[in-house]
PyMOL commands that place a pseudoatom at each C-alpha (Angstrom):
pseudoatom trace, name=CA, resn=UNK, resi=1, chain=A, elem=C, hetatm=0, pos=[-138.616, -8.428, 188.235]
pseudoatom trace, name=CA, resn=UNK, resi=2, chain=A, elem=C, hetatm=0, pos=[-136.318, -6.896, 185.613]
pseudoatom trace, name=CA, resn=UNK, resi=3, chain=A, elem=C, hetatm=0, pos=[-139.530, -4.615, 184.493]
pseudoatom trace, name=CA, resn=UNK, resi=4, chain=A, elem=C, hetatm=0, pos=[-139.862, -3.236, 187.926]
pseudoatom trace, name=CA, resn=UNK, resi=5, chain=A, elem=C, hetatm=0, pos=[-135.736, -2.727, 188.276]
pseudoatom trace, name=CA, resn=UNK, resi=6, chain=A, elem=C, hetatm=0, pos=[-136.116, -0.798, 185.189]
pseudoatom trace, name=CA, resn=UNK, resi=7, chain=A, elem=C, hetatm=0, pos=[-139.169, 1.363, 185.944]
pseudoatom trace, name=CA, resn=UNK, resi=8, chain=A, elem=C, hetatm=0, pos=[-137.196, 2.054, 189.491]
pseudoatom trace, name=CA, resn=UNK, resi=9, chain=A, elem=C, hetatm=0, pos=[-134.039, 3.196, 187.196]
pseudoatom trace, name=CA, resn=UNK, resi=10, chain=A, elem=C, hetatm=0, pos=[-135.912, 4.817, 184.880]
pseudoatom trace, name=CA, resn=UNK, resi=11, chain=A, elem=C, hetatm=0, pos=[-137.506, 7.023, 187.745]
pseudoatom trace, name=CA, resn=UNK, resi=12, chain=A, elem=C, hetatm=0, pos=[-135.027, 8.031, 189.660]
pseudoatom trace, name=CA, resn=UNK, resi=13, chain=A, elem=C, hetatm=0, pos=[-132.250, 8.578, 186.873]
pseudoatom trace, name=CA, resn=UNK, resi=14, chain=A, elem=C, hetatm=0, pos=[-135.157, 10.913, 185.638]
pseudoatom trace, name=CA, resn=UNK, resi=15, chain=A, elem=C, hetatm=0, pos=[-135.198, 12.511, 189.227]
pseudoatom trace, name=CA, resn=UNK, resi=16, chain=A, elem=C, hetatm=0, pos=[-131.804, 12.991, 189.160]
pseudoatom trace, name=CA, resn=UNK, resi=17, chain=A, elem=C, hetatm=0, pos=[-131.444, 14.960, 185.982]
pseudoatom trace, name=CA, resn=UNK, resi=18, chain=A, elem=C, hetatm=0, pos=[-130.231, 12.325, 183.753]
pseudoatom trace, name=CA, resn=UNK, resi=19, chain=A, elem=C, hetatm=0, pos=[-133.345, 11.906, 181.156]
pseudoatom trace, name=CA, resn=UNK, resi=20, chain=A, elem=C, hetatm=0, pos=[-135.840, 9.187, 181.053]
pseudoatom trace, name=CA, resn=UNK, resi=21, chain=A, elem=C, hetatm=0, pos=[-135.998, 5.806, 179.240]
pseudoatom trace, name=CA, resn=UNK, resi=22, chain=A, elem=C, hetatm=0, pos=[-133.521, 4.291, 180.953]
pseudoatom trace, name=CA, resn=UNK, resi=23, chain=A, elem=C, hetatm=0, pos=[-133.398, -0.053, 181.543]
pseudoatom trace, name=CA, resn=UNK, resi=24, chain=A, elem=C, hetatm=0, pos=[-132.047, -2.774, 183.316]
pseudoatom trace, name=CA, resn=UNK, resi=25, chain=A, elem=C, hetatm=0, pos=[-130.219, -4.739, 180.435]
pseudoatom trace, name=CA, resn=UNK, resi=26, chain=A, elem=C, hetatm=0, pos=[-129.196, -8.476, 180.378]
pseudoatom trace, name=CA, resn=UNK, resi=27, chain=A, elem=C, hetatm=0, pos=[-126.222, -9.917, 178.569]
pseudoatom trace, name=CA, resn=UNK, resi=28, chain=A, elem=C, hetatm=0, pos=[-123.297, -12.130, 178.788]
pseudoatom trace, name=CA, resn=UNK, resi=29, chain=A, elem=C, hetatm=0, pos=[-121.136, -9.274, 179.794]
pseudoatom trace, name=CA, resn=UNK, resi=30, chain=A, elem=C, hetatm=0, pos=[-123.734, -7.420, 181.731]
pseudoatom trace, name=CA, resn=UNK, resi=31, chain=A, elem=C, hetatm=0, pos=[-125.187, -9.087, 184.899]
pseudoatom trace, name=CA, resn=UNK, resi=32, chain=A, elem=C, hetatm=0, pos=[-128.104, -6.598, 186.893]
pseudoatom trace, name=CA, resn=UNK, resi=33, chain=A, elem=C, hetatm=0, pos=[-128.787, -7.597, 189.929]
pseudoatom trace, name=CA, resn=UNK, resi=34, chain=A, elem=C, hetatm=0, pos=[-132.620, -6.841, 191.467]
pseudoatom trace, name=CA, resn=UNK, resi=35, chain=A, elem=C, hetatm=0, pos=[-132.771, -5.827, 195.512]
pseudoatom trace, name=CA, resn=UNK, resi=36, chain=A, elem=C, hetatm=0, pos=[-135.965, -6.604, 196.909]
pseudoatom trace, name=CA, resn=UNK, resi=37, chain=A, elem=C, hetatm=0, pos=[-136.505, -5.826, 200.717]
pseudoatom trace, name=CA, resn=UNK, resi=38, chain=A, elem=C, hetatm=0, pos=[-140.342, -7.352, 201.977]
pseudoatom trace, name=CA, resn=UNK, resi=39, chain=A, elem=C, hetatm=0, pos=[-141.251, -8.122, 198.639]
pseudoatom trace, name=CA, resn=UNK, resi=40, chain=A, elem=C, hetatm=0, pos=[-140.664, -4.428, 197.062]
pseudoatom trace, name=CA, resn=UNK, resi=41, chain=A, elem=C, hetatm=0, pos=[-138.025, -3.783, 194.721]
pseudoatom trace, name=CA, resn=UNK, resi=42, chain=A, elem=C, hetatm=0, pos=[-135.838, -1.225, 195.875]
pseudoatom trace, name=CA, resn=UNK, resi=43, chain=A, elem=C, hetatm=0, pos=[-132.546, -1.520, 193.797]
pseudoatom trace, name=CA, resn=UNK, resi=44, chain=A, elem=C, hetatm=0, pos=[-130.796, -2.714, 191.019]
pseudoatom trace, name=CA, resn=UNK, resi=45, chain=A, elem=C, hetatm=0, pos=[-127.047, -2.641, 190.248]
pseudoatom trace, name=CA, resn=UNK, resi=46, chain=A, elem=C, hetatm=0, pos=[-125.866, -4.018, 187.345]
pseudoatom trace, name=CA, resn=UNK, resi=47, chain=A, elem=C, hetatm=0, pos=[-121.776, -5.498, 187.602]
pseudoatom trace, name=CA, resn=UNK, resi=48, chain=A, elem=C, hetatm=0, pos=[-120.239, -5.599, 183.537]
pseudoatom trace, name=CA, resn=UNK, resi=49, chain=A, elem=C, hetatm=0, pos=[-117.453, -8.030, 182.943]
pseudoatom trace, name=CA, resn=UNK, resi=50, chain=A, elem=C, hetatm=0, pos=[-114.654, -7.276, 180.878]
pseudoatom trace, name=CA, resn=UNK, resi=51, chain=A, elem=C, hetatm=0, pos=[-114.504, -8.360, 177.182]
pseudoatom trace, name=CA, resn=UNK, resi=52, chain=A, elem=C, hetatm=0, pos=[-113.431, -7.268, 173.759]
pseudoatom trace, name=CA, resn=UNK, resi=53, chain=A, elem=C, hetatm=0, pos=[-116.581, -5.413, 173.546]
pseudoatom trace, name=CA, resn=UNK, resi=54, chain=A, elem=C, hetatm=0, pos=[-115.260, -3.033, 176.440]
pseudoatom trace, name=CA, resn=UNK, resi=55, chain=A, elem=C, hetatm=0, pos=[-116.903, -1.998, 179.407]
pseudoatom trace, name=CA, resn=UNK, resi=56, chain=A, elem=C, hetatm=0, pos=[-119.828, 0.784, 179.353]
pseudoatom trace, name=CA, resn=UNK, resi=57, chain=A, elem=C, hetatm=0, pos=[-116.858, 3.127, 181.155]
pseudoatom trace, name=CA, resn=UNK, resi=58, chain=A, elem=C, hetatm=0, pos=[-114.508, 3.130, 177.893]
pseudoatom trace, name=CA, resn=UNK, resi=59, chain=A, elem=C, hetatm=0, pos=[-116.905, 5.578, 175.801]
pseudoatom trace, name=CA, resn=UNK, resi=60, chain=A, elem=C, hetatm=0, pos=[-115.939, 8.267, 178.216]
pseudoatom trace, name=CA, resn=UNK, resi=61, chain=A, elem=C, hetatm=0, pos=[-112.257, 7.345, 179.553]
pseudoatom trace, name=CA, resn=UNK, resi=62, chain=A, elem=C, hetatm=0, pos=[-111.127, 4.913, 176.837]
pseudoatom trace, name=CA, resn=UNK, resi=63, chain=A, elem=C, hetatm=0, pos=[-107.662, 5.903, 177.705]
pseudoatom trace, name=CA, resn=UNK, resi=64, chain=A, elem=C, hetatm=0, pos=[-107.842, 5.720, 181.356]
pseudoatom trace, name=CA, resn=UNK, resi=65, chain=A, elem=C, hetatm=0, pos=[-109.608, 2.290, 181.538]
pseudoatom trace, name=CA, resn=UNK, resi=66, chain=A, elem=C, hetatm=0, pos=[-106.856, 0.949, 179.295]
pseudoatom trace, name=CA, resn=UNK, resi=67, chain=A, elem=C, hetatm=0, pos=[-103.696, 2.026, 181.694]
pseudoatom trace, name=CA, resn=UNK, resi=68, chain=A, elem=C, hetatm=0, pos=[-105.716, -0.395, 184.200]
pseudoatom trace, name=CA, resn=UNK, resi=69, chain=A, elem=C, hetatm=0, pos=[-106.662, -3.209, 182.056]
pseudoatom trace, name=CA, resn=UNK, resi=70, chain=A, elem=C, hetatm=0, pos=[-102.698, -3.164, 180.766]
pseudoatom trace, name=CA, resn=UNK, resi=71, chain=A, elem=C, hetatm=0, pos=[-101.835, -3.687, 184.249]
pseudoatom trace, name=CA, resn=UNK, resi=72, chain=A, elem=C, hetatm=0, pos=[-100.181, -7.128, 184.864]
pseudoatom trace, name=CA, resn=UNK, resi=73, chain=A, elem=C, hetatm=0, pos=[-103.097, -9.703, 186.328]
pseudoatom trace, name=CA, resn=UNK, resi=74, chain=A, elem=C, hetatm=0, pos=[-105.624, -7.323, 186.054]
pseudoatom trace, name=CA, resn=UNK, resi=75, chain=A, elem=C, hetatm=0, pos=[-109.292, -8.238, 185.148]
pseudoatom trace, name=CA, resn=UNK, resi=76, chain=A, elem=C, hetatm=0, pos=[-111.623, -5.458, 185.211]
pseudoatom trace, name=CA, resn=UNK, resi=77, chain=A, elem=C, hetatm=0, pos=[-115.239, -5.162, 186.226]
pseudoatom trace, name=CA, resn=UNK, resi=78, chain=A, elem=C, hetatm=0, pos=[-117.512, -1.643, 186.879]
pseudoatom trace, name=CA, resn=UNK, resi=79, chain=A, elem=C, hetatm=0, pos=[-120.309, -1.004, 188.499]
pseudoatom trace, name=CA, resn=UNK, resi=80, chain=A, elem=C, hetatm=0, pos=[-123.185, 0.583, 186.668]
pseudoatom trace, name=CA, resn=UNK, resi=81, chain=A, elem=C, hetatm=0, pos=[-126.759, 1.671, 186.467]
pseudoatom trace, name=CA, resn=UNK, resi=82, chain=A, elem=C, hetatm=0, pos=[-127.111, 2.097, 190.254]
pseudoatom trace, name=CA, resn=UNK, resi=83, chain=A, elem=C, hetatm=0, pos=[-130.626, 2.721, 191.414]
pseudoatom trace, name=CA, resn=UNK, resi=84, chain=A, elem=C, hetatm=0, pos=[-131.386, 2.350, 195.241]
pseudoatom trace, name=CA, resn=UNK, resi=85, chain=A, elem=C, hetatm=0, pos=[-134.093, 3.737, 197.229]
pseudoatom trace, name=CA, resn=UNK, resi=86, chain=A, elem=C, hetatm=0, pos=[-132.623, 6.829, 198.856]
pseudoatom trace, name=CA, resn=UNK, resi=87, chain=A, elem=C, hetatm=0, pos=[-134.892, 5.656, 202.348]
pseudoatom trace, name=CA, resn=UNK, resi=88, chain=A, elem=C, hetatm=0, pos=[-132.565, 2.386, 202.903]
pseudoatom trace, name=CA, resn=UNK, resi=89, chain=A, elem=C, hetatm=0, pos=[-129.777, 2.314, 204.706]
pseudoatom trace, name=CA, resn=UNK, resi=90, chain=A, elem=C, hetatm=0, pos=[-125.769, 2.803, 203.671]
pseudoatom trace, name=CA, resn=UNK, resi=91, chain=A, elem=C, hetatm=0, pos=[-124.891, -0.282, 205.737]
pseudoatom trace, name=CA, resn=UNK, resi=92, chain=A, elem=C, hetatm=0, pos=[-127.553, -2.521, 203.515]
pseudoatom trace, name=CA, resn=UNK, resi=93, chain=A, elem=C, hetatm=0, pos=[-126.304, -0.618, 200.040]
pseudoatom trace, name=CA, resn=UNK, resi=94, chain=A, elem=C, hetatm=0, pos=[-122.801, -1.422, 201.657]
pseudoatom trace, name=CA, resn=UNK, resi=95, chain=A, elem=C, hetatm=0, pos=[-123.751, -5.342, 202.058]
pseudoatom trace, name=CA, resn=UNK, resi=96, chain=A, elem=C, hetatm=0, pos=[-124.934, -4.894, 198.845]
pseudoatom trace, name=CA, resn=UNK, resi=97, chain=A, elem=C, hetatm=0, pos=[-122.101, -3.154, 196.869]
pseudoatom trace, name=CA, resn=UNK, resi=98, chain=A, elem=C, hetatm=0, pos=[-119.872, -6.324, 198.971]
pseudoatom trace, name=CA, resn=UNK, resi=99, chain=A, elem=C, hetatm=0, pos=[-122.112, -8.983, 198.019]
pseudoatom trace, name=CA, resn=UNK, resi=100, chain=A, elem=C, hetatm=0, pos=[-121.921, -8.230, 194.318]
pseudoatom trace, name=CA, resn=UNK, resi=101, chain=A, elem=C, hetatm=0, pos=[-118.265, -7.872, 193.913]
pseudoatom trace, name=CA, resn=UNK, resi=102, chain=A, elem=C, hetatm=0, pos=[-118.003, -11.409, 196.241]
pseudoatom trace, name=CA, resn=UNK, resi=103, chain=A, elem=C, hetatm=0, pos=[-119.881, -13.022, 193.266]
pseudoatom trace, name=CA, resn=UNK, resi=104, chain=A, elem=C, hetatm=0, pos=[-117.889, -11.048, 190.450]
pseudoatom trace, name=CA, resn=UNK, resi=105, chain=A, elem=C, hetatm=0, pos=[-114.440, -12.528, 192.085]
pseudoatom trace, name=CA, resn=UNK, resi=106, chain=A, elem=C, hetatm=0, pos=[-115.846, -15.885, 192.958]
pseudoatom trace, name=CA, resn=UNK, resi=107, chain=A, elem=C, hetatm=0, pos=[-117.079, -15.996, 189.110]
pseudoatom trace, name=CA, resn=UNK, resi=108, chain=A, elem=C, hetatm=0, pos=[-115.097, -13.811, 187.378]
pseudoatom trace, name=CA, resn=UNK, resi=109, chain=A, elem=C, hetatm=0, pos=[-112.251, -13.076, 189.211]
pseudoatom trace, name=CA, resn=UNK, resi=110, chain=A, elem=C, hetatm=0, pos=[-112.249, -9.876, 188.745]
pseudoatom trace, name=CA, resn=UNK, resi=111, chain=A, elem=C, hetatm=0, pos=[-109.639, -7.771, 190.315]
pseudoatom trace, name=CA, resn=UNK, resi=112, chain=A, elem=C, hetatm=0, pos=[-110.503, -3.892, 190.195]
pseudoatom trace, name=CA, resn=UNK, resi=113, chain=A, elem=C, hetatm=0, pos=[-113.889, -2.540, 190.555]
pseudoatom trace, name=CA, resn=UNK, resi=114, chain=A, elem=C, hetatm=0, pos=[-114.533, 1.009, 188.274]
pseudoatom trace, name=CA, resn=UNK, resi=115, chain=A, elem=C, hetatm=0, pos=[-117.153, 3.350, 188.259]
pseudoatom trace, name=CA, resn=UNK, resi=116, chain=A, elem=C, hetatm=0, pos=[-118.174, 6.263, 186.642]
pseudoatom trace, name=CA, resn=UNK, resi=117, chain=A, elem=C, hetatm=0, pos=[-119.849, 8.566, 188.575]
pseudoatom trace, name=CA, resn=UNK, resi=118, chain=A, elem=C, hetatm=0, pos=[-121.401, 12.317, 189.079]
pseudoatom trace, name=CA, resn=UNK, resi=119, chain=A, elem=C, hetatm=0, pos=[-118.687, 14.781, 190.435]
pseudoatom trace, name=CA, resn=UNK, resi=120, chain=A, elem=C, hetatm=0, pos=[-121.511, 15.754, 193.144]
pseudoatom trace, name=CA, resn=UNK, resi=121, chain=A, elem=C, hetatm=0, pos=[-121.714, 11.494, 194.234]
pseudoatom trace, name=CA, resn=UNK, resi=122, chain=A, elem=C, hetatm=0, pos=[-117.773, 11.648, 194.339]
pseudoatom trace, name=CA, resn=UNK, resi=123, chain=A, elem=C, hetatm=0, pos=[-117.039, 12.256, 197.761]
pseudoatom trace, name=CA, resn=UNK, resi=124, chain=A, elem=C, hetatm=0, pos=[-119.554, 9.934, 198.557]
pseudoatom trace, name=CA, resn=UNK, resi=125, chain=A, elem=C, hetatm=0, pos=[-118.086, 6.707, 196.952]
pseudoatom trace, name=CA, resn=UNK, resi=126, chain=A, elem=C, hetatm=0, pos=[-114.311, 8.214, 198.172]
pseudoatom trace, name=CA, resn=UNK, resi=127, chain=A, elem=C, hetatm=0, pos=[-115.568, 8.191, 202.149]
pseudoatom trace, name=CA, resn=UNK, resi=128, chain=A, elem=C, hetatm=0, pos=[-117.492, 5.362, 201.801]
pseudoatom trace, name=CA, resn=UNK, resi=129, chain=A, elem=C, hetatm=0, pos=[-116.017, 3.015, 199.974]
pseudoatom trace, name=CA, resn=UNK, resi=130, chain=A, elem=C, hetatm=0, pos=[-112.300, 3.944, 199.302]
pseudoatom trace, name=CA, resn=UNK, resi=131, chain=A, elem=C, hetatm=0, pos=[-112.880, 4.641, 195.651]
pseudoatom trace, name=CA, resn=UNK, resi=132, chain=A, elem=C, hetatm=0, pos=[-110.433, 6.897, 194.013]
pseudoatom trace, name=CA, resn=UNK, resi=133, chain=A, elem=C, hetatm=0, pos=[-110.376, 8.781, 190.704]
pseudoatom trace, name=CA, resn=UNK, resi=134, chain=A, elem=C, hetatm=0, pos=[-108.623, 8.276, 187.630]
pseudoatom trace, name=CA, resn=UNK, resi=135, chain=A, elem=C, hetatm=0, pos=[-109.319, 10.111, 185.223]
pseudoatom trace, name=CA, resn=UNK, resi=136, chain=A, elem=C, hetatm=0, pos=[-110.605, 13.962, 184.827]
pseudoatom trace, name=CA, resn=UNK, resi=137, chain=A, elem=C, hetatm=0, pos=[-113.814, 15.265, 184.913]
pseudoatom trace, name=CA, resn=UNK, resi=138, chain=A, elem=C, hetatm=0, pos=[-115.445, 14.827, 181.726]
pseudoatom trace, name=CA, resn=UNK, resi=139, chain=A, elem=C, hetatm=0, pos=[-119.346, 15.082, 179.756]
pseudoatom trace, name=CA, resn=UNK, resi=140, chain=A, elem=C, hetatm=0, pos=[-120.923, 11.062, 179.417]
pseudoatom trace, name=CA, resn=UNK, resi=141, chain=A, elem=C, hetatm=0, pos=[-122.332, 11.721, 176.491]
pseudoatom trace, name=CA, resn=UNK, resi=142, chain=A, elem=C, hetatm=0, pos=[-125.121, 8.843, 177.333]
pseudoatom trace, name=CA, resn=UNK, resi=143, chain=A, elem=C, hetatm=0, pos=[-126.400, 11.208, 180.050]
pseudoatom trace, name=CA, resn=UNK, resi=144, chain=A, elem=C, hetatm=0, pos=[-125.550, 14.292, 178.955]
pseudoatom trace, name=CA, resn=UNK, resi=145, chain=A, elem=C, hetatm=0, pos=[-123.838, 15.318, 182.315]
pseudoatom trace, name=CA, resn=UNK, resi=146, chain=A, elem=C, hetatm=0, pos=[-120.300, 15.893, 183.410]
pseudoatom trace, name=CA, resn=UNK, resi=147, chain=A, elem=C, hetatm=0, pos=[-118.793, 12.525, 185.147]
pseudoatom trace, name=CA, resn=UNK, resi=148, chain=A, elem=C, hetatm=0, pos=[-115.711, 11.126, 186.698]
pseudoatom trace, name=CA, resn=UNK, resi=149, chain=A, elem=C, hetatm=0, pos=[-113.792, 7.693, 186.900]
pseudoatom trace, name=CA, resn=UNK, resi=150, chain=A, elem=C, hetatm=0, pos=[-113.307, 6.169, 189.593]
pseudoatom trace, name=CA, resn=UNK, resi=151, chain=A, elem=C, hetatm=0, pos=[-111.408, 2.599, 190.958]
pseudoatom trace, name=CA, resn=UNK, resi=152, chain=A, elem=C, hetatm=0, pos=[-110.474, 0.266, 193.396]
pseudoatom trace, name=CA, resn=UNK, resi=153, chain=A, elem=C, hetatm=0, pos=[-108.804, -3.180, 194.139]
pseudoatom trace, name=CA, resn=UNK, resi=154, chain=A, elem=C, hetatm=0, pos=[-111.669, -5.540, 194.946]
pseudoatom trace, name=CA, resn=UNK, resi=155, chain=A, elem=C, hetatm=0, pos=[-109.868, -6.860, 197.699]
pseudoatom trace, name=CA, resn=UNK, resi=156, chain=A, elem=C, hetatm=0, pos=[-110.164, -3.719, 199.368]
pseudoatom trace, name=CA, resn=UNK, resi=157, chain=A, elem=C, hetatm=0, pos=[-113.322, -1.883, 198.056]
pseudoatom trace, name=CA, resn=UNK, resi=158, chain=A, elem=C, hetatm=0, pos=[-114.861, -5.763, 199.714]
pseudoatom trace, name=CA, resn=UNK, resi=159, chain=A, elem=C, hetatm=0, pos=[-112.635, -5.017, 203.632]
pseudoatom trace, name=CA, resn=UNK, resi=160, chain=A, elem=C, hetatm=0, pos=[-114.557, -1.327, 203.428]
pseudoatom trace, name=CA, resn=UNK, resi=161, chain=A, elem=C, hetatm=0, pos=[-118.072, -2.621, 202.340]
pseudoatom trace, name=CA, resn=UNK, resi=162, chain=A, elem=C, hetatm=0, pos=[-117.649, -5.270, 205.098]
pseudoatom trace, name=CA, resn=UNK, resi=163, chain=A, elem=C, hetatm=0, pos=[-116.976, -1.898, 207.597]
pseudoatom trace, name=CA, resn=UNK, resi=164, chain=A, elem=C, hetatm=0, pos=[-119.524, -0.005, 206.165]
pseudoatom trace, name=CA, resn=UNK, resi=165, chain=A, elem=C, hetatm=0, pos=[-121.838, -2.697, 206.317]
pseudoatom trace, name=CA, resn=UNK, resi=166, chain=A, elem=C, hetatm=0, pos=[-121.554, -3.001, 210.490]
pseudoatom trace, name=CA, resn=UNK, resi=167, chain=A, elem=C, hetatm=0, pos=[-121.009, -6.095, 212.935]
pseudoatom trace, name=CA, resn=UNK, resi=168, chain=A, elem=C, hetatm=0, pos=[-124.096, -6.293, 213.251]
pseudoatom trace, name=CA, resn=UNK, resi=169, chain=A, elem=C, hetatm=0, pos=[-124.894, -7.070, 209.731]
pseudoatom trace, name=CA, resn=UNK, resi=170, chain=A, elem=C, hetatm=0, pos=[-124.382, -10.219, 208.310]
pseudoatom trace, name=CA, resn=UNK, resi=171, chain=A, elem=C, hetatm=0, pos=[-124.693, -10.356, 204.378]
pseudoatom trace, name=CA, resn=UNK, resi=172, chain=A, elem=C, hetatm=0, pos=[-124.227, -14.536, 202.352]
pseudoatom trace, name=CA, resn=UNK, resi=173, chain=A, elem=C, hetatm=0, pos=[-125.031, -14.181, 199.366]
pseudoatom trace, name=CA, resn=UNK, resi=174, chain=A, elem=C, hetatm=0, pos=[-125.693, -17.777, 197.340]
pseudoatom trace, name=CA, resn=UNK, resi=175, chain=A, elem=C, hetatm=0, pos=[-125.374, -17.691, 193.317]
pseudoatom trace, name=CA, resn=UNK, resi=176, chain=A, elem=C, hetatm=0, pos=[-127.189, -20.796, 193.207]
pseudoatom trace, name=CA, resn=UNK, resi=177, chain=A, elem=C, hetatm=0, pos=[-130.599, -18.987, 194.623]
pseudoatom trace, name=CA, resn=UNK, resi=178, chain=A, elem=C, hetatm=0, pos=[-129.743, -15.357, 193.797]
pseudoatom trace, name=CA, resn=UNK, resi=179, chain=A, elem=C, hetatm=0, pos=[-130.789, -14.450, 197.218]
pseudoatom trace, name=CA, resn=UNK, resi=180, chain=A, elem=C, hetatm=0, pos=[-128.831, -12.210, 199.606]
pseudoatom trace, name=CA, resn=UNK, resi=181, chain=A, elem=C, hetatm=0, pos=[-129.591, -12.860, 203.392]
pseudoatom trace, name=CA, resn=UNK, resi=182, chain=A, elem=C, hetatm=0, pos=[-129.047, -9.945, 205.604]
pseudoatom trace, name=CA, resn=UNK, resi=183, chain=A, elem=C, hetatm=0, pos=[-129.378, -11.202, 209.249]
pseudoatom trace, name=CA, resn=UNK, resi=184, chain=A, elem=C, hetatm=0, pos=[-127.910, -9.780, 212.823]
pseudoatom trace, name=CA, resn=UNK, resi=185, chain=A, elem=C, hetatm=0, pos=[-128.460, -7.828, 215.949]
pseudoatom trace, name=CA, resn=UNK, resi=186, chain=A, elem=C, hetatm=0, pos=[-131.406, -5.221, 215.469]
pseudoatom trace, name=CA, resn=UNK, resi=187, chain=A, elem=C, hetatm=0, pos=[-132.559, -6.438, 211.921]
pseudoatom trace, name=CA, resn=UNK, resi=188, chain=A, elem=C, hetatm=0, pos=[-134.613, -9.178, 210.388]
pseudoatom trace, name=CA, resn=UNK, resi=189, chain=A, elem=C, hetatm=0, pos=[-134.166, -7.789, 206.596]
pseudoatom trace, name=CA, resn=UNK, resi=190, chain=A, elem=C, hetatm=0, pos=[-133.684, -9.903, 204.355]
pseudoatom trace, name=CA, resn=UNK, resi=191, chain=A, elem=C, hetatm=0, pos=[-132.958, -9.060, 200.331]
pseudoatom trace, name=CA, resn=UNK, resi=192, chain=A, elem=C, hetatm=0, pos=[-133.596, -11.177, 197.069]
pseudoatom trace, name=CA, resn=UNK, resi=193, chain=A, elem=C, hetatm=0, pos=[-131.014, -10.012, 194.777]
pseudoatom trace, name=CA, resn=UNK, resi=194, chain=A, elem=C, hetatm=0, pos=[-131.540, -11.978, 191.225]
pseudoatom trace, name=CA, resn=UNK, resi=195, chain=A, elem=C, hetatm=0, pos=[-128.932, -12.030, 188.734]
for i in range(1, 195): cmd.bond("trace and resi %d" % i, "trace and resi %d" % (i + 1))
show_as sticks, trace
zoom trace
């Protein structure tokens, strides 16, 4: 499953601009998750924890990413190596995005969610998810394109997901399994996300 995450990465970080060769990695620190919808894998997200090592954010706002993790209680954790099938829906990348960060707090306890994103995808992850920036716009040196910082309190980045994500979509996610259910009015979905 991790082969086809990274093949799906790998092709549409190409598509996007961002060079080829990339993968889904697996450490202590770094947990990708694999989205499957009927039995096709249609996104990966990978949530990195915190550490002495850093997170993958620090190489391009090291000082930035250090004004939150000084902040009293905080426990960082970002959001990286998105890949999603652009034909799915926001309300199942929503139940998604919510689904992850439930299992970073409940294992973690993580307390702010960053990201590092493309100044074009900004707007995006501001309307739909209440992210905000922090830092200025800057070259990731990984991708070789200009990128910006972004964060949020988990408590509420999780309230906007659940919007996002509709009353009529139910998302449980169980660690034990890896699988996230998606169930309600209008949909029969259903999504095996593996750690």
């Amino acid at each position: 499953m991790q082969a086809e995450a990274s093949a799906l990465l790998s092709r549409l970080y190409e598509n996007a601009g961002y060079g080829a060769g990339h993968s889904v990695s697996h450490d202590r620190n770094r947990i990708p998750f694999v989205v499957q919808l009927d039995g096709a894998t249609v996104g990966t997200l990978t949530l990195g924890l915190d550490s002495p090592a850093g997170l993958a954010i620090d190489a391009t706002f090291p000082a930035e990413v250090m004004a939150v993790r000084e902040r009293p209680g905080a426990l960082l954790c970002e959001l990286t190596k998105l890949a999603f099938d652009a034909a799915q829906s926001r309300p199942l990348l929503a139940a998604l995005f919510g689904a992850i960060l439930e299992y970073g707090v409940e294992q973690y306890g993580c307390t702010h969610v960053l990201i590092e994103v493309s100044p074009i995808h900004q707007r995006f992850y501001e309307r739909m998810l209440g992210f905000e920036v922090f830092g200025s716009t800057r070259l990731n040196h990984q991708v070789g394109t200009q990128a910006v910082a972004m964060k949020i309190e988990v408590t509420a980045i999780l309230r906007r997901a659940a919007e996002q994500a509709g009353h009529s979509l139910y998302a449980q996610f169980s660690p034990d399994t890896g699988i996230l259910q998606l169930s309600g009015a209008g949909t029969s979905a259903s999504l095996d996300v593996r750690p």
